[in-house]
N, C-alpha and C positions, 0 to 999 in steps of 0.2 A: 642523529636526532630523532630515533625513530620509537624512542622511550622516553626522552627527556629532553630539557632545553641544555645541555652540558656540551653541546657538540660545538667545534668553534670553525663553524664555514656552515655558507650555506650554498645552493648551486643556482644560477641564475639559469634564467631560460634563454637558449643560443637559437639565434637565428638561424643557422642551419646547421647540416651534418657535416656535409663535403666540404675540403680542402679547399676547391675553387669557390664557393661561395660564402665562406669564411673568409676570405682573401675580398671576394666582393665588399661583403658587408662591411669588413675594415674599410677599403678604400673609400665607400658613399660617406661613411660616417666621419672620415676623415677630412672630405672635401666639406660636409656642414661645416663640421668644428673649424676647420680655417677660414669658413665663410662667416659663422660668425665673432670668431677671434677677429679676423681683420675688420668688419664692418661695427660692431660696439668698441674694439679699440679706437678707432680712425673716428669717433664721434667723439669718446672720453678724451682722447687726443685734443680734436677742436676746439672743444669748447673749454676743455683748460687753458687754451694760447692765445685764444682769441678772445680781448678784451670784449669787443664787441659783443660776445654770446654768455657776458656775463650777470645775465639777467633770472630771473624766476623761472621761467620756463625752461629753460637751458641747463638750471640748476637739477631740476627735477630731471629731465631729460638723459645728463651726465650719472645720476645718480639709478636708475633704468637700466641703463646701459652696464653700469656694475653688476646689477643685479641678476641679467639675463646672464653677462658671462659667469657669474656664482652658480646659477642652474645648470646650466649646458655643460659646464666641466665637474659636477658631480658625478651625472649620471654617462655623458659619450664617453669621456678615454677609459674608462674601467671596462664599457662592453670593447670598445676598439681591443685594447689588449686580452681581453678573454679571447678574441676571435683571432688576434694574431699569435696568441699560445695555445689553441685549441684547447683553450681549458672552460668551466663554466662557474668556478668555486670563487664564492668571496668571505671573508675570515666575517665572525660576528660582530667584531670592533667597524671593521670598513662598510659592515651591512649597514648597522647602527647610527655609523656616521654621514652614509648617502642618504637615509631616510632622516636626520637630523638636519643636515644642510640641504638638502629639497625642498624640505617641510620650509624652513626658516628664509630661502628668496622666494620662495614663492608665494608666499603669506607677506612676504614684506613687500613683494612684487604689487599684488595688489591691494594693498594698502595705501601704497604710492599712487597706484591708476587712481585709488578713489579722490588721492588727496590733488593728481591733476586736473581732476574730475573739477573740484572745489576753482582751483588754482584759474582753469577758464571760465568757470561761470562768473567767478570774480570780476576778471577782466572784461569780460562782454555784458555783463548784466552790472556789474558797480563801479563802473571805470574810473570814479572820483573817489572814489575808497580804496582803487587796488594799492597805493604805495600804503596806506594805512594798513589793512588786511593782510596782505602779502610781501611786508616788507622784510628783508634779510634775518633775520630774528625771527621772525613767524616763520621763514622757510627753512631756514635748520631746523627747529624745533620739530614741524611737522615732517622733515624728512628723516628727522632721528625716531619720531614715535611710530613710523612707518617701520622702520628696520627693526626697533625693541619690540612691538605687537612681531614680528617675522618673526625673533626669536624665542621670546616669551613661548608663544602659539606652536612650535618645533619642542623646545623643550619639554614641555607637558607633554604632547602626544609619545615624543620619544622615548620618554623615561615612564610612562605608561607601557608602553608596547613591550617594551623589554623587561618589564614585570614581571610578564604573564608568562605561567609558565606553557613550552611550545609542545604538544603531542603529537602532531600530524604530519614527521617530518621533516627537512630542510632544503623542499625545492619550490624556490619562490618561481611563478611562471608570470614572472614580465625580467626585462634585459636588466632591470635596476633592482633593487630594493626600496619599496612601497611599504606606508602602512595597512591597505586593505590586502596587500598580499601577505603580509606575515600577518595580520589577523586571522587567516584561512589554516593558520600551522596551528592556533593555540586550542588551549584544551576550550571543547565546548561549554564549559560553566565562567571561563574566567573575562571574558572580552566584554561584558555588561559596561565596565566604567571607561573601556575607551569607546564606546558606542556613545556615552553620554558626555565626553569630549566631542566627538565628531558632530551630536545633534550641538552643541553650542555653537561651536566653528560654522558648523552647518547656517545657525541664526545667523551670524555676525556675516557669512558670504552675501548673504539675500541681502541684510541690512544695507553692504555696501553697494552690492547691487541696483536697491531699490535708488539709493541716494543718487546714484549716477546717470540713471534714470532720470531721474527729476532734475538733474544738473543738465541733462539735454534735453528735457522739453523747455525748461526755462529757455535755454542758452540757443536754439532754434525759434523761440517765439520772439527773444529779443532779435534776432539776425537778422530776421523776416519783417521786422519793424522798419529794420534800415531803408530807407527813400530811396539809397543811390545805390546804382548796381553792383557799382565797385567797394563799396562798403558791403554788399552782403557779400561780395566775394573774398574778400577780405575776411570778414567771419568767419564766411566757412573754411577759411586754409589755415584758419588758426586751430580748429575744432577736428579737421578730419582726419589727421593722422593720429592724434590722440584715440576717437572712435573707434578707426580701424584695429588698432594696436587692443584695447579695452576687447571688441567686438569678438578677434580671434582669440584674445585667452578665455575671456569666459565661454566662447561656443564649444573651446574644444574641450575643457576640464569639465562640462557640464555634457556634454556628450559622453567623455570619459566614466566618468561615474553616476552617471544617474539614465543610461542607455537601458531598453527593458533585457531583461535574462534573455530573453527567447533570441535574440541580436547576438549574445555574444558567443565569441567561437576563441577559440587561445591567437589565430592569426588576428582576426580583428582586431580583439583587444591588443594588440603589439603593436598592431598599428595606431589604431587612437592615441596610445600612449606615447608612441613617435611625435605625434600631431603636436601634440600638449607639451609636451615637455623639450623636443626637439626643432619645432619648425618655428613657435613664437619669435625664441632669443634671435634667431636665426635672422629674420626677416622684418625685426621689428625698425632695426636701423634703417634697413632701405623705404620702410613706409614714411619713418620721422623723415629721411631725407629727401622723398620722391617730389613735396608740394613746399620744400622750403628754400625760401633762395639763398638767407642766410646763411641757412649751415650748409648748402650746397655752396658757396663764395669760399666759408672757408673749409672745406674739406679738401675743393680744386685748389684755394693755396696751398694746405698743408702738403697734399700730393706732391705736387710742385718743387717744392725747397727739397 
């Protein structure tokens, strides 16, 4: 590709050179992915079987949990097996495809957070409106327009990106396929209109950011109203694993890409993008599970049988 975009692979950036740590890098990434294969299955599991978690929160919760494992197995088993073939080559269809289903959970991903975001301030700031507000009807609806904005938002950029014809190239230097890294291949005149994809996406991140914002000063000023101790306690173990979970996707994709030049170095940036795209799915399970007793009751059933 180093005339044109006709070439059909592109080379992914390997974690290392040597054999033994190619073999490492497979192994670490192996133990994530079955950490968080078993930890969002063993929730989707849950709260499908237990009547009990068959509520709004749970719905949204179950629906998370698809989402993370949609991210994490786009982008880890394709670096695992590059590392366990010592190879670093991915065809332009499968590049295509990991920046297409990237692009579309993780756009849908937080779509979701914002529309959890909503989903509590409900409950704790309008508790006599939430079966009105958030009743089974309201929550499909809003967890289908979370996933169609995911895809919608994937398809434009993707069928953008693959426009533009590539000059500079066919070595993307992160372990996946990204839009800002195959932006760096294309010719210099042609990337203007996904720039002005990216500033829209770009508005609509803030937007839902600001909302979720103001969904927890509300949702803190109500909490802190509560009289009795065990009612603010209560609030906040409704609120704070949601937070946590919201707090590390946006720290890290906002660190990811908007970090100043002078910071970055090809190892950082590997690593950020680890952060982001690796460690959320990962760990999002055990935060939802760490403060709840519910789905702590039934996950030790599930275990159990």
């Amino acid at each position: 590709m180093s005339n044109s975009s006709s070439s059909n692979e592109f080379l992914l950036l390997a974690f290392a050179d040597t054999r033994e740590l190619q073999l490492l890098h497979f192994s670490l990434f192996l133990g994530i992915y079955l950490a968080a294969l078993l930890g969002n299955g063993l929730i989707i599991t849950a709260i499908a079987c237990d009547h009990r978690l068959h509520t709004t929160m749970y719905f949204f919760l179950l629906n998370l949990s698809l989402l993370d494992l949609g991210s994490i197995s786009t982008t880890v088993p394709k670096s695992m097996a590059n590392s366990l073939r010592n190879t670093r080559a991915i065809s332009s269809s499968g590049c295509a495809a990991q920046i297409f289903l990237f692009a579309f959970f993780m756009s849908a991903e937080y779509s979701l957070l914002t529309v959890m975001a909503y989903d509590r301030y409900v409950a704790i700031c309008k508790p006599l409106h939430y079966g009105t507000l958030m009743g089974s009807r309201a929550c499909v609806k809003a967890a289908a327009a979370a996933w169609a904005s995911g895809f919608l938002n994937a398809l434009l950029h993707t069928a953008d990106t693959f426009s533009m014809p590539l000059c500079q190239g066919n070595v993307v230097d992160q372990f996946f396929c990204e839009i800002p890294q195959i932006l760096k291949l294309s010719c210099a005149d042609s990337y203007l209109r996904e720039v002005g994809f990216t500033v829209f996406s770009a508005c609509l991140f803030f937007g839902c950011f600001i909302f979720i914002v103001l969904s927890y000063v509300q949702i803190f000023s109500a909490v802190l109203r509560i009289p009795s101790e065990q009612g603010r306690h209560k609030g906040f173990s409704m609120c704070l694993p949601h937070l946590a979970v919201v707090s590390l996707f946006i720290s890290t994709v906002l660190f990811a890409y908007l970090k100043p030049p002078s910071l970055s170095s090809p190892a950082l940036d590997l690593v950020v993008t680890v952060l982001y795209s690796v460690v959320p799915p990962t760990v999002n399970p055990l935060i939802y599970s760490m403060r709840n007793k519910e789905l702590k009751d039934a996950l030790k059933k599930l275990i159990q049988l």
